[in-house]
N, C-alpha and C positions, 0 to 999 in steps of 0.2 A: 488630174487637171485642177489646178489651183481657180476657184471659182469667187469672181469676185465680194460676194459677200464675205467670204471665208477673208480676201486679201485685207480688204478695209475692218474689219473684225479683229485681224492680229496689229494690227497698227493703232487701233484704238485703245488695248489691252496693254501695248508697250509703252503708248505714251502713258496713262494712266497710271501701271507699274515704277516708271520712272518717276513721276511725279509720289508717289507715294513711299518711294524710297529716298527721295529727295528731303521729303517730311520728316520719314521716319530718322533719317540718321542724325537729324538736329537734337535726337534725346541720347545716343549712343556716342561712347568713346571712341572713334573711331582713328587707326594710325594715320596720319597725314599723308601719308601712299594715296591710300583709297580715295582720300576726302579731295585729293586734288582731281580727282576723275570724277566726280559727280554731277559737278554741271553740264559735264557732257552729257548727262543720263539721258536727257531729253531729245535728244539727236540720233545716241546711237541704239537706245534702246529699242525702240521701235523697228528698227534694223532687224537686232537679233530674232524680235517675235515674227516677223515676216519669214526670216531665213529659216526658224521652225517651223513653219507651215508649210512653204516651199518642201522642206525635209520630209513634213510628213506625207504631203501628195506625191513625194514622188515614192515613198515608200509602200503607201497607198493602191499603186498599182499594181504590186505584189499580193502585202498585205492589207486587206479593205481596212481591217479595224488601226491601222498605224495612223490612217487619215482620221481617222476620230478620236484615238488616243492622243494626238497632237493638241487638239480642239482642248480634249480634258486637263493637259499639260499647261497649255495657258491660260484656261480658264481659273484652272488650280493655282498656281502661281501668282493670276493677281489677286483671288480672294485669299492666298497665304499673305500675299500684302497690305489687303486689306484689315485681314486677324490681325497682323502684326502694328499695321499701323491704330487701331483701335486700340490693343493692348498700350502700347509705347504712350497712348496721349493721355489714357486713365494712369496710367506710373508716373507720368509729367507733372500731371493735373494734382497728383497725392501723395508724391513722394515716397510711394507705398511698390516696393518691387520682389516682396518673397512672402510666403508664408501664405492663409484664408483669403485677404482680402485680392491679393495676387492670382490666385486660384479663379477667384470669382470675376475680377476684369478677367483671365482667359477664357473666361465661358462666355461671359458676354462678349467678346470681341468674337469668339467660335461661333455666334447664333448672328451677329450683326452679316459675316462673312457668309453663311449659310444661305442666308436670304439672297442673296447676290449668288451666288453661287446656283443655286433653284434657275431664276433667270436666267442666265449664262446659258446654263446646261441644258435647259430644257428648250430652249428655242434655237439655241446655235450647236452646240457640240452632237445632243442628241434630236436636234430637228423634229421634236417631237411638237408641230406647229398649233395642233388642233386643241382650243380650251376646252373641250368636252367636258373631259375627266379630268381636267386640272384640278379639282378639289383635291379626289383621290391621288393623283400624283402627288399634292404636297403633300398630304398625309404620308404617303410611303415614303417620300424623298426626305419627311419631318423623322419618320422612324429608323431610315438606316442611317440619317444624319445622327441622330439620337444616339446610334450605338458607335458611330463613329467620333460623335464627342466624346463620350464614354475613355476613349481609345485614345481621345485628343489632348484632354484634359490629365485622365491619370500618365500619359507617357509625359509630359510636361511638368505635372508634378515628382513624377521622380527624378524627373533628370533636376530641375528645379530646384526644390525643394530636399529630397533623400539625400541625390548626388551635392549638390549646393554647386558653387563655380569651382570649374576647374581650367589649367592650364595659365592662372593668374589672368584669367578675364573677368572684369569686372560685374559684381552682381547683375549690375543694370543691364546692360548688355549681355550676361549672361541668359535673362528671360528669355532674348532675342531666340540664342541660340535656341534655347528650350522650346521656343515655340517651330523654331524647325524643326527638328529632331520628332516633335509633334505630329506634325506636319506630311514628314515621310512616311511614318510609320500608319497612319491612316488613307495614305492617297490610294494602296491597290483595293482597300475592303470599299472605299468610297466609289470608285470606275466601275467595280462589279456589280455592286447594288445600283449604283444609278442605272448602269447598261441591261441585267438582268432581271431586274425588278422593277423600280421607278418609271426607266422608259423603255421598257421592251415594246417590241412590235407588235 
């Protein structure tokens, strides 16, 4: 059962998402295909995060953890837009898109998303309401984040950096990609440590 905190939660996630990607592609090459679908973002995006949630209640009542996996999917998603759009405003701002100083906007936009991500997770996805021990939760949540930057930052740099751009996409927008690619590859060590550690019951 889709419960209404959950419904006005993924529609605040969507618009926000669309808004942040609306941002971000003001720094990105992007083919004229896409860029004529963007204005839409704000309309239909919020749509899709809904029809996620939907998806995941109803998957939910099979599987319990799909309903919460859902939660971590969009909460993940818009603090990936978040990193993204963080990184994208420091390469704006510097003109600076490969190499240390590149590296380091990823980190900071990785900790700026982090922080937002703690909230998200810990009050909505893992319902974990009670401030008791919130000290201790961010500390664990500060340590698997820790090694999931670890994870974040060096897959980013290689794809980045090692790899450099491939398929004739441009540097700039190649970070983008890198920061997806990032992205992925840290989202199942991040769901387990938050759900097993951070917020277990």
């Amino acid at each position: 059962m889709l419960k209404r905190i959950d419904l006005i939660a993924s529609l605040v996630i969507g618009e926000a998402a669309a808004l942040l990607m609306l941002a971000i592609s003001q720094n990105l090459a992007l083919p004229r295909g896409p860029t004529s679908l963007l204005p839409w973002l704000p309309f239909t995006f919020p749509l899709f995060t809904l029809a996620v949630m939907a998806a995941g209640a109803v998957l939910g009542r099979r599987l319990a953890v799909a309903y919460q996996f859902s939660k971590f999917l969009l909460v993940g998603g818009l603090n990936f837009l978040i990193d993204l759009g963080v990184l994208n405003l420091l390469i704006a701002a510097t003109a600076i898109s490969a190499g240390f100083y590149a590296d380091v906007f990823k980190a900071a936009a990785f900790l700026v998303a982090v922080s937002s991500s703690f909230l998200w997770n810990k009050f909505w996805t893992f319902r974990s309401l009670s401030t008791e021990h919130a000290g201790l939760q961010f500390v664990e949540f500060f340590v698997v984040s820790a090694v999931g930057l670890a994870i974040n930052v060096s897959t980013f740099a290689l794809m980045n950096d090692a790899l450099g751009p491939k398929f004739g996409i441009p540097a700039v927008a190649w970070a983008s990609v890198s920061a997806g690619g990032a992205a992925a590859v840290g989202l199942l060590w991040n769901f387990l440590g938050y759900k097993l550690v951070v917020f277990r019951k």
